[in-house]
N, C-alpha and C positions, 0 to 999 in steps of 0.2 A: 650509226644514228641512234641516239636517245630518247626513248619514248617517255612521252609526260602520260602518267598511268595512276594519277592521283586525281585528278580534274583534266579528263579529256574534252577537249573543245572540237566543234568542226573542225576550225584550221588543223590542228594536231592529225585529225584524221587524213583531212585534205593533205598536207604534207607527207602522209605515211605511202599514201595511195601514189600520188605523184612520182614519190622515190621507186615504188615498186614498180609503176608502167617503164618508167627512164631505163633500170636497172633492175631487173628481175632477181638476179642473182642475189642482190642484199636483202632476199628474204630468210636464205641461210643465216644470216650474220646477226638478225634481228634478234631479240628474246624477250620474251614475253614475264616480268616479274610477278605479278600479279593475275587472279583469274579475272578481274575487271578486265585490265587490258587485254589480256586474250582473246575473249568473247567478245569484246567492243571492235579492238582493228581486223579483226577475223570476221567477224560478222559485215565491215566495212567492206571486204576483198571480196565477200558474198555477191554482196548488195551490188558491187563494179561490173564483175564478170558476169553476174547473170541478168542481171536488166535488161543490156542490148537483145540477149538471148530471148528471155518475153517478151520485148516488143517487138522481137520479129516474128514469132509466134504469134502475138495478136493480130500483127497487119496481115500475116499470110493467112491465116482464119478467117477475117473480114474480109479478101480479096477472093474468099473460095467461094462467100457464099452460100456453102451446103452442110456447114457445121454449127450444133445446136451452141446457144451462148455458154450453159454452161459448162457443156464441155470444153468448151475453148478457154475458158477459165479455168477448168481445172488442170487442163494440159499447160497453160502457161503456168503452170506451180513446179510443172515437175524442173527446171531447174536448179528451185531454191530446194525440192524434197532429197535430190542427190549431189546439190553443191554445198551445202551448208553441213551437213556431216562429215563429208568428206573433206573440207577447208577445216573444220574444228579439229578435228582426227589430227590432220598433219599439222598443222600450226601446232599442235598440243604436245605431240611427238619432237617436231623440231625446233621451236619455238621460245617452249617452257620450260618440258623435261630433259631435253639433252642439254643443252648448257648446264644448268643446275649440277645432273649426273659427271658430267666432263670435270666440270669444277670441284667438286668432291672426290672424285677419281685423283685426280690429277694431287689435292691436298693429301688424301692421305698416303700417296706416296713421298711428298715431299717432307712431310710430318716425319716420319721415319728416320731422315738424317738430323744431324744436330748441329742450327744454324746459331752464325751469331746472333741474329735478330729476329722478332715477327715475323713468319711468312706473311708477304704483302701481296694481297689484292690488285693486280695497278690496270686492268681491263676486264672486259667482260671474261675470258676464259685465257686470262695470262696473271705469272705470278712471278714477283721476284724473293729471292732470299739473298742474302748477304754471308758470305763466308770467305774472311780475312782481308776484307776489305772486295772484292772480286764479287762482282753481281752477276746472279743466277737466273738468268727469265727462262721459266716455262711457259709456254704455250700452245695450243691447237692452232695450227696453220694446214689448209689444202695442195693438194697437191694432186697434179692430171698425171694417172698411170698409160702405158702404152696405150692401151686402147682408148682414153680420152676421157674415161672416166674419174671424177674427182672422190681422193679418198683422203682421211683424216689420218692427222700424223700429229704427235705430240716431238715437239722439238724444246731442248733446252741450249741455250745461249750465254757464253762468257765472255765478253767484250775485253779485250785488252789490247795495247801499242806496245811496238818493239823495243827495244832501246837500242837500235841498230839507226846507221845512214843510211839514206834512201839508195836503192842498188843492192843491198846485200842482204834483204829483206827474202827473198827466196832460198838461200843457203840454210839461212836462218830458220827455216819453215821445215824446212829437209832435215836437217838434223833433230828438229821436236818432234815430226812425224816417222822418222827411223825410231827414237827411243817410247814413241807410242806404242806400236804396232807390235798389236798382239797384246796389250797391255789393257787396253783403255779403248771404250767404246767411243768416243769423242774424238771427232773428225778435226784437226787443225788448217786455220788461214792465215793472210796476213793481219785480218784484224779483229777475228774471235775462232772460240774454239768451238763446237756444235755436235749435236746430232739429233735425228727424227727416225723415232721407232714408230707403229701403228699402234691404234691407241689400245689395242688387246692388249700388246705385250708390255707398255708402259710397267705396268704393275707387277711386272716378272722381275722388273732389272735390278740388280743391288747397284743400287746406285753409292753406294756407301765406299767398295772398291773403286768405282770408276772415278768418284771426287777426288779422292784421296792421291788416285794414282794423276790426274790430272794436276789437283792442289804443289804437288812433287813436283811437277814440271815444269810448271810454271813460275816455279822460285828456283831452280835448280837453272832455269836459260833466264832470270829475271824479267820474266813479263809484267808490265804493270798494267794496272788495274784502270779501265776505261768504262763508260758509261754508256747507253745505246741512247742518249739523245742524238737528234741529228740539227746538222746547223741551221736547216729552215724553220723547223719548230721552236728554236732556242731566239730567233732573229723576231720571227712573227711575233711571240710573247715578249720580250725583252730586244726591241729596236737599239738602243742605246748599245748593246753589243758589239753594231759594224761601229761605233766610235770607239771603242776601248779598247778592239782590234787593232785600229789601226794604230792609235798612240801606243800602243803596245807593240805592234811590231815594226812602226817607222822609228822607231829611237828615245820614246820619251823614258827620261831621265830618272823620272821620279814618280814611283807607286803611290799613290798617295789618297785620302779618304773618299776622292771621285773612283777608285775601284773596288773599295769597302762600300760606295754604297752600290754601285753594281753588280757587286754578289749578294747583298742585302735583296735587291729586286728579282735574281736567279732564284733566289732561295722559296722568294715570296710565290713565283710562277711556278715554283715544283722542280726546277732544276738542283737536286740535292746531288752532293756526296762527301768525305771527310776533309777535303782540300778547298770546297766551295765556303762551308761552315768554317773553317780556320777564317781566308781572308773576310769573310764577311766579321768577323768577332769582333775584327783590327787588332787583335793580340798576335802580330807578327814581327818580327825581326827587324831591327833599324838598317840592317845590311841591304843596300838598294839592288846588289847581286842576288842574292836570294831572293828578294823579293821579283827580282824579273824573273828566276829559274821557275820559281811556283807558279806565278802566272803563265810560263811556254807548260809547263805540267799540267795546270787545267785547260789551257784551250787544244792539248790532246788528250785529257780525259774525256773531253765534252765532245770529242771531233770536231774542232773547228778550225783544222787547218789547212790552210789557203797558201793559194801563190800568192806574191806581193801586188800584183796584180787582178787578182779577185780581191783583194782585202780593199785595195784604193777603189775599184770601183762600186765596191758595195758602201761605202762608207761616202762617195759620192749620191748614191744612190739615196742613205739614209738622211742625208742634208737635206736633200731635194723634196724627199716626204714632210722633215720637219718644216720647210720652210712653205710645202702647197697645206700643211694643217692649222700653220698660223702660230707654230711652236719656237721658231728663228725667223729673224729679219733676215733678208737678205746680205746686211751688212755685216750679220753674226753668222751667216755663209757663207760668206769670204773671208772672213775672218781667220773661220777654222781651219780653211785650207792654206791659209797664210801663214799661219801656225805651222800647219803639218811644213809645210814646206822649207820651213825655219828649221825645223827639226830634223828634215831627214834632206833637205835638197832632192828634194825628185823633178827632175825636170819637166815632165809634166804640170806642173801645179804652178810654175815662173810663171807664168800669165797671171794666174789669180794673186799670185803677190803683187803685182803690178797693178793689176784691178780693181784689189784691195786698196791699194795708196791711191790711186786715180779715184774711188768713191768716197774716202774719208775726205782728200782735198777740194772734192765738189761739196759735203758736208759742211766742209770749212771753207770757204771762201767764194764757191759756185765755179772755179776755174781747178783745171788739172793738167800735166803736162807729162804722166808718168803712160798713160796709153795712146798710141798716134796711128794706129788701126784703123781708129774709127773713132768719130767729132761726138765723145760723148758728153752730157747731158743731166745736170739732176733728173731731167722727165724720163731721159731712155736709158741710164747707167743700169738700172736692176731687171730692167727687163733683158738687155744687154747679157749683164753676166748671166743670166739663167737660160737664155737661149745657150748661151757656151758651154754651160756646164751638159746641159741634154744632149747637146751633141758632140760632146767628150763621151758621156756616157755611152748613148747610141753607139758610137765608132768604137767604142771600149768591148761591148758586147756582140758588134759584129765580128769584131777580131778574134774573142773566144769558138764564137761559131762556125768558123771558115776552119 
């Protein structure tokens, strides 16, 4: 959560306090940038927690009877005289000063090694570097020890994909992590490389061997170099993605400036790396082989790869959005899938070919003879196909679920 700490408003407040009753826990997570903000939502957490507390202290005062008013006044204080120090203190401590110190800590160990680019900033207490194309995130993440206690750990992160088939992806892990060991602090997966020290020792490691000896390995078994967006995050920001999926892995033919400017739009939403910047430039290759191989190489640098079957329904999924926001007709919904279906024959999608031609020849003429299901209708043709297409869907994602 993001605090607005330059003009704080009630709502600002209200929304802080809300989040905190919900989930208590995201009060670790908060940080305070400024001493405005501190003493403002600190002083808010105050004002929460001890009010109920006075006001029961007044009514049970008044219910006694036997106690002079101003004592009873000034006993209702002692709340705020031991919660409002105590709330400052810790907020101050975990709030303001530790992130800050964590952040600093954490930089000038990374400082030390020599990257190719700006250490980056990309969260409140996470950073990436860049070295040979291969992305470095450090960060503070928790972690519950045996007894249930949560304790801090600095983890760094190397995202990369195998260049192996699927199946032999474990062999493959086995022989990186035999020529690790012993070698290299850095734990090997299928789909990055890792480790999490306590945040004392961080600052002990020469992380300078450990790169190196990792850097070696990873070009010695050809790992390439992957990205830690994940495919929800990339979908939310940039919708048009489940489209270009799927003309991308149903069969279309030809790359062409509708995926120049779809990485134009990645690029614009922060999805960056050296492969997304190539195609967005359009300075690529007239070879339409090449140009499919690059695009199967970003949608696994970016992880977005799907069964053929999560790709059609998500891509159904994304029609349906554009057409309840008022972004496609109906007829430009059927369309598409008329297309896709042209292009790759998936027999799922024969109905909507047929659909297709049975609403354009209601279009043109008021009569159709290509669907005989059901007596449709210029009035009931699109409400028609949209009831079909939801309950393709529906059945689609029931069928993942089972």
């Amino acid at each position: 959560m993001e605090l607005r700490e330059d003009k704080i408003s009630f709502a600002d407040i209200k929304q802080y306090l809300s989040l905190l009753i919900n989930d208590i826990d995201e009060i670790g997570k908060l940080e305070f940038k400024t001493y405005k903000g501190w003493w403002i939502y600190s002083l808010s957490l105050v004002i929460l927690f001890c009010t109920p507390c006075v006001i029961i202290l007044l009514i049970t005062g008044f219910l006694s009877g036997n106690m002079p008013y101003e004592l009873l006044v000034s006993v209702s204080f002692l709340p705020f005289m031991f919660g409002l120090p105590l709330v400052l203190l810790l907020t101050y401590i975990n709030n303001y000063r530790k992130p800050k110190l964590l952040r600093k800590l954490m930089f000038d160990v990374l400082e030390r090694y020599d990257w190719d680019e700006p250490i980056k900033q990309v969260e409140q207490a996470q950073f990436e570097c860049i070295k040979n194309d291969y992305v470095f995130r450090t960060g503070i993440y928790q972690e519950k020890d045996k007894s249930g206690r949560e304790k801090l750990l600095i983890c760094m992160i190397i995202p990369y994909y195998l260049p192996v088939t699927p199946g032999k992806e474990e062999e493959y892990i086995k022989n990186i992590d035999a020529y690790l060991d012993g070698k290299c602090i850095f734990l090997i997966q299928s789909d990055m490389a890792y480790f999490g020290v306590p945040v004392k020792l961080f600052p002990k490691l020469d992380l300078h061997n450990d790169i190196e000896q990792l850097l070696y390995v990873v070009q010695r078994f050809s790992l390439h170099p992957c990205t830690l967006y994940s495919y929800k995050d990339i979908v939310t920001k940039v919708p048009v993605t489940c489209e270009i999926l799927a003309l991308t892995v149903f069969g279309e033919d030809i790359i062409n400036q509708r995926w120049v400017e779809w990485a134009n739009d990645m690029l614009k939403a922060g999805f960056i790396n050296k492969t997304m910047k190539c195609l967005a430039s359009g300075a690529f290759p007239d070879n339409q082989t090449d140009l499919k191989e690059r695009m199967n190489v970003l949608i696994r640098e970016f992880n977005m790869e799907q069964t053929n079957e999560e790709v059609l329904s998500n891509y159904i999924w994304f029609l349906l959005m554009e057409q309840d926001r008022g972004k496609r007709s109906v007829l430009e919904v059927v369309q598409c899938l008329d297309d896709l279906y042209l292009l790759s024959g998936i027999p799922e999608l024969y109905d909507y070919h047929l659909l297709f031609n049975a609403k354009t020849a209601l279009i043109g003429s008021g009569k159709q003879n290509f669907w005989v299901n059901y007596e449709l209708s210029v009035d009931n043709v699109d409400s028609y196909i949209l009831s079909n297409l939801y309950r393709l869907l529906e059945n689609k994602l029931t069928s993942r679920t089972k």
